[in-house]
C-alpha positions in Angstrom: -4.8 -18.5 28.6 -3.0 -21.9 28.5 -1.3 -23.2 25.6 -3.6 -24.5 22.6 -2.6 -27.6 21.4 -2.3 -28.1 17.5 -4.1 -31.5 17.5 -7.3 -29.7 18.8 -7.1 -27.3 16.7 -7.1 -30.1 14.5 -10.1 -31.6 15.6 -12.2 -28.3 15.4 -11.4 -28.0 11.6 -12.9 -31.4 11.0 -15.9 -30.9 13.6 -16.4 -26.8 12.1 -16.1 -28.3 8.1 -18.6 -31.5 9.1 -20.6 -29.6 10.7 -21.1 -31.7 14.0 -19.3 -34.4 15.9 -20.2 -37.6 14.1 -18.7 -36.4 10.0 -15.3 -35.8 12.3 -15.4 -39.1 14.0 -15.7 -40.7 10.8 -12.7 -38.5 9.3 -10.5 -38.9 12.2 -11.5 -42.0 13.9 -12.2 -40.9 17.1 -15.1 -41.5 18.8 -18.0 -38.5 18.8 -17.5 -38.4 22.8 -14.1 -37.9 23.1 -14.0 -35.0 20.2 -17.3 -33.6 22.4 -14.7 -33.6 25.3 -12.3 -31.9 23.5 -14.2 -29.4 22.1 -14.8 -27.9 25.6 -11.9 -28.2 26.7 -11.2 -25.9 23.7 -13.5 -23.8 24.5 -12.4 -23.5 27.9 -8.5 -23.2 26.8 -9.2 -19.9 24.8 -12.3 -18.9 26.7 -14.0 -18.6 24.0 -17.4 -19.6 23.1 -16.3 -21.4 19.7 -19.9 -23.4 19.0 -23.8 -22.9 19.2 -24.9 -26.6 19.6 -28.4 -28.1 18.4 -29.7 -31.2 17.6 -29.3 -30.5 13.9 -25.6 -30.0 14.8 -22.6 -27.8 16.1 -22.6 -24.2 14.0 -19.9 -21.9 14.3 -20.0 -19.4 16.6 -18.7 -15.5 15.5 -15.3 -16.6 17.3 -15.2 -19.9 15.7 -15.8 -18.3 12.5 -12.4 -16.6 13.2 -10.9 -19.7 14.2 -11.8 -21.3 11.7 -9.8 -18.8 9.5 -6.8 -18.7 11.7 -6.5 -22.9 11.4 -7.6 -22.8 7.4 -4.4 -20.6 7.3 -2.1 -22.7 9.3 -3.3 -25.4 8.0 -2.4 -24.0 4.1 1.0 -23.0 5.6 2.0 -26.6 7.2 1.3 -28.4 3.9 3.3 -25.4 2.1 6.4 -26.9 4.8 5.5 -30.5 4.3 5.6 -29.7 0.2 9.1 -27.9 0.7 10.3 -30.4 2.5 9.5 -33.4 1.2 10.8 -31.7 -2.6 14.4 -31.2 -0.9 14.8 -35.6 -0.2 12.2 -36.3 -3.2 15.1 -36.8 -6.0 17.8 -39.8 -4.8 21.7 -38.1 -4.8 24.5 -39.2 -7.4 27.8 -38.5 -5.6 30.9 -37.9 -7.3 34.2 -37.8 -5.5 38.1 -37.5 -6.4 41.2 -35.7 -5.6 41.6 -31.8 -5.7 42.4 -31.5 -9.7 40.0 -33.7 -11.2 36.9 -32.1 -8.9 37.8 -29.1 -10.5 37.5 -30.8 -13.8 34.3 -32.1 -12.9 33.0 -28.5 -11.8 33.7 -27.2 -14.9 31.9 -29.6 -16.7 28.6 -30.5 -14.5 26.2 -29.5 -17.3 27.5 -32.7 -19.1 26.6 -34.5 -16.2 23.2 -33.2 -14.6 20.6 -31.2 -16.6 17.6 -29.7 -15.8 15.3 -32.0 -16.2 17.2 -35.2 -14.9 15.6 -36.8 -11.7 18.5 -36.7 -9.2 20.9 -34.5 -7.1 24.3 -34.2 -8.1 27.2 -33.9 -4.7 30.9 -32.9 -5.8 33.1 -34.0 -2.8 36.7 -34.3 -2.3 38.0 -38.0 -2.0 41.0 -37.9 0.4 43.9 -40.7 -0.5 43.5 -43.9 0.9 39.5 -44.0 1.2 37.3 -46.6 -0.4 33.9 -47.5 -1.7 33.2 -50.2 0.9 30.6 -48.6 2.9 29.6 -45.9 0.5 26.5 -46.2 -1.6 25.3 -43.4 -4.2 28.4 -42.7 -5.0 31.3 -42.5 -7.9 35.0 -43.0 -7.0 37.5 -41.5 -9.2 41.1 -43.4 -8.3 44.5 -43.1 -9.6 44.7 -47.2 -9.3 41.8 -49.6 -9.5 40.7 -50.5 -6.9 41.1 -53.4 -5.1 38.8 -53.8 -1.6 35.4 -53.5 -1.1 32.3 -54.9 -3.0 32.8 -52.6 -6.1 32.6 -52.1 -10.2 35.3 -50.8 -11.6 35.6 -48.6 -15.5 39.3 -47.8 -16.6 39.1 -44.1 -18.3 41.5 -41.7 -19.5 45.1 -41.4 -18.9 46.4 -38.9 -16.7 49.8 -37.2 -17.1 52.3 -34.7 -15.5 54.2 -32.3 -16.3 56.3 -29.7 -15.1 55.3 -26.2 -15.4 56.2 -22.7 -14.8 55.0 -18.8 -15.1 54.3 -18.1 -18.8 56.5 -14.4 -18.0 59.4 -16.9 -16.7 59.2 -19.1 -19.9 63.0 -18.2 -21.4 63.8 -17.6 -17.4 66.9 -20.3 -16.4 67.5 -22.0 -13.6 64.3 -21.4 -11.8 63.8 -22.7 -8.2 61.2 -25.6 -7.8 57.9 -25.7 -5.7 56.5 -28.4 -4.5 53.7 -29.6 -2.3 54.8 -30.4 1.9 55.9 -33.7 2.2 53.5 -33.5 5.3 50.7 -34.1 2.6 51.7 -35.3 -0.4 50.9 -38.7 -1.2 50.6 -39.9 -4.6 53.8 -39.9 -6.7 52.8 -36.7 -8.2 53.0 -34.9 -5.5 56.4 -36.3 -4.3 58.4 -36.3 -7.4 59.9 -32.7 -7.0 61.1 -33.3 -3.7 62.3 -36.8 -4.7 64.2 -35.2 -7.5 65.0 -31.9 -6.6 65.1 -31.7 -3.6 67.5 -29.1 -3.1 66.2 -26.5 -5.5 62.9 -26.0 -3.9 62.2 -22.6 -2.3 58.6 -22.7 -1.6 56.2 -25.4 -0.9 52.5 -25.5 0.0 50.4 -28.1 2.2 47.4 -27.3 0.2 47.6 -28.7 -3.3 45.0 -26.3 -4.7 47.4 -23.0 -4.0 50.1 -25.1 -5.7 49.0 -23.8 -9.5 48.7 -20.4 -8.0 52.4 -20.4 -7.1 53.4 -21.5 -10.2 51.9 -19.2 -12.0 52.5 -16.2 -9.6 56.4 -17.5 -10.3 57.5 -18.9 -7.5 59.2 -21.2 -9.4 58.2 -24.9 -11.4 56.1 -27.2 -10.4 54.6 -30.4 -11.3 51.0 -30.2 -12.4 48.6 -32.6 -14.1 48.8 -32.2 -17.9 44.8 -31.7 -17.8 44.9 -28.4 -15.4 48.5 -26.7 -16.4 47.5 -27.0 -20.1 44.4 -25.2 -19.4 45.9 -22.2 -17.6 47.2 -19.1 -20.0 49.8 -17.8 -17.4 51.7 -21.5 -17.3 53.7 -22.9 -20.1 54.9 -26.7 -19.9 58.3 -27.5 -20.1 58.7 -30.4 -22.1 56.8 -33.9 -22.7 54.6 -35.4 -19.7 57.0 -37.0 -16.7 57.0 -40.5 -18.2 57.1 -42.4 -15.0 54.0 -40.6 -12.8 51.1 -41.1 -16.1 48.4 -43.4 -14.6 45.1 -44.5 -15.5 41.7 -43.0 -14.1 39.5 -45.1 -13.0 35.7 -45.3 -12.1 34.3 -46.8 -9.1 30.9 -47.6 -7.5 29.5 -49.4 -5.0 28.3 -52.8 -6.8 25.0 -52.0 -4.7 24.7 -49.2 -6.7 25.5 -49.8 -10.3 22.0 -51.0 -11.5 20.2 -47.8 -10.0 18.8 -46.1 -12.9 20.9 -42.4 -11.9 23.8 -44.2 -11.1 24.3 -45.8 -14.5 22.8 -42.9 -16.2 25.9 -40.5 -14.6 28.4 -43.2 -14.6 27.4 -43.2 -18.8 28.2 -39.6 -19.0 30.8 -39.2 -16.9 32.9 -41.6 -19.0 31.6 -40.2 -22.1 33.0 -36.4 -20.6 36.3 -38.5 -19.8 36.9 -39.6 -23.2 35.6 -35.9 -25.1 38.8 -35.1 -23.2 41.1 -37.9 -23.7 43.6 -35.8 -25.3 43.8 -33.3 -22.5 44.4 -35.3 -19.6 47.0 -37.9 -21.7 48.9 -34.6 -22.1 48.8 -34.2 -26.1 49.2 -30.7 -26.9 46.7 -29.9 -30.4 48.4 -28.1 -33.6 51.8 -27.3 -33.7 54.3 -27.0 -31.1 53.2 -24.1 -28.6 55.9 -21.7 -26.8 56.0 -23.6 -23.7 57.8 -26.9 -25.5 59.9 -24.7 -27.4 61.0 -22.3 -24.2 61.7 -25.5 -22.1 64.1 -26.7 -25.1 66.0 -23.5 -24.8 66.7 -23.6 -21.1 
């Protein structure tokens, strides 16, 4: 038996369900003849008998009855696909993209961001150094300096600082060594500060900035992290105040395309909003009294 082609199939739910060849001419637009036509060659396909044909009509035969089944069920399934599918592009996709630290940040904290009943996707992507909005729509840019191509809006948030950290164990520990990330990667002045200042002392470096807080902590030695993340972490303790010199602002960024559509300023809204519940934390500013870590560092 050859191959039987969906579109016929097609036709004999419309000629079976209308009873003859003139209600499915009207349905599908095709004229009565050439669904006649068909219908053989149907026929002929599954050699099958799949119609008794009178003047009042075409009535199912007892293997067009079970046709007819067969299509009603494929016919359920295909608009169970085209249901699924068209769900999965239905709601339009708020992007959100940064460096390594502040994505974690913003993974912590997507309930802030998206809830359950808001009517688009949120994407968390990494934003490698040097990118830029210009041909980017649906999506939020978080820099460390405004920016300054590309057709974009721009919202200055919270401050971001740095600070030198090391294993909470190690805290009355002198003359650690220093890690750092490869100069093969680094490239904001975070990143490079340790091996523009001490150079000598470093006895482990990583090329991928997201081990760098697990080395620190596993006491490797110190590193610098942002205030935001090493703060956060129980087995690091700061040494000292935030680096002075490498605190920058963080700033928002979207596509000026964008900025008017409804999701976009909706998690552009929160997403400032989260910034500033945390203003303290990434500016550096340790709450209550003096913790351990400040008062270790003083004693080294």
């Amino acid at each position: 038996m050859s191959e039987v082609d969906w579109s016929d199939l097609q036709l004999f739910f419309h000629v079976a369900t209308e009873g003859g060849l003139a209600g499915a001419a009207a349905i599908t637009g095709a004229s009565a003849p050439t669904i006649g036509r068909r219908m053989l060659a149907l026929e002929r396909a599954m050699g099958r008998t799949l119609f008794i044909r009178s003047q009042q009509g075409y009535r199912l035969a007892p293997d067009g009855v079970v046709l007819l089944d067969h299509v009603r069920t494929i016919r359920r399934t295909t608009a169970d696909i085209t249901r699924w599918h068209g769900d999965a592009f239905a709601l339009p996709i708020v992007s959100i993209a940064g460096d390594i630290w502040v994505m974690d940040f913003i993974a912590e904290n997507t309930r802030a961001l998206r809830g359950p009943a808001d009517s688009f996707r949120l994407c968390c992507k990494h934003f490698p150094a040097g990118e830029d909005l210009t041909y980017r729509h649906g999506m939020i840019g978080l820099f460390h300096s405004a920016p300054k191509s590309g057709n974009v809006a721009v919202r200055k948030s919270v401050t971001v600082a740095y600070a030198v950290y090391r294993a909470a164990d190690l805290a009355f520990e002198a003359d650690l060594p220093w890690v750092s990330i490869g100069t093969e990667v680094a490239v904001s002045d975070a990143e490079k500060w340790v091996f523009r200042n001490h150079e000598p002392q470093i006895h482990t470096w990583t090329n991928a900035p997201a081990v760098l807080a697990r080395l620190i902590a596993g006491g490797a030695g110190r590193g610098v992290l942002p205030a935001f993340v090493g703060d956060a972490m129980p087995a690091l303790v700061r040494e000292g105040s935030p680096i002075e010199d490498l605190g920058h602002p963080l700033w928002l960024a979207v596509n000026d395309d964008d900025r008017h559509r409804p999701e976009m300023r909706l998690a552009l809204d929160r997403l400032a909003g989260l910034f500033k519940r945390h203003e303290d934390r990434f500016a550096g500013r340790l709450a209550g009294e003096e913790q351990p870590s400040v008062r270790a560092a003083a004693r080294s």
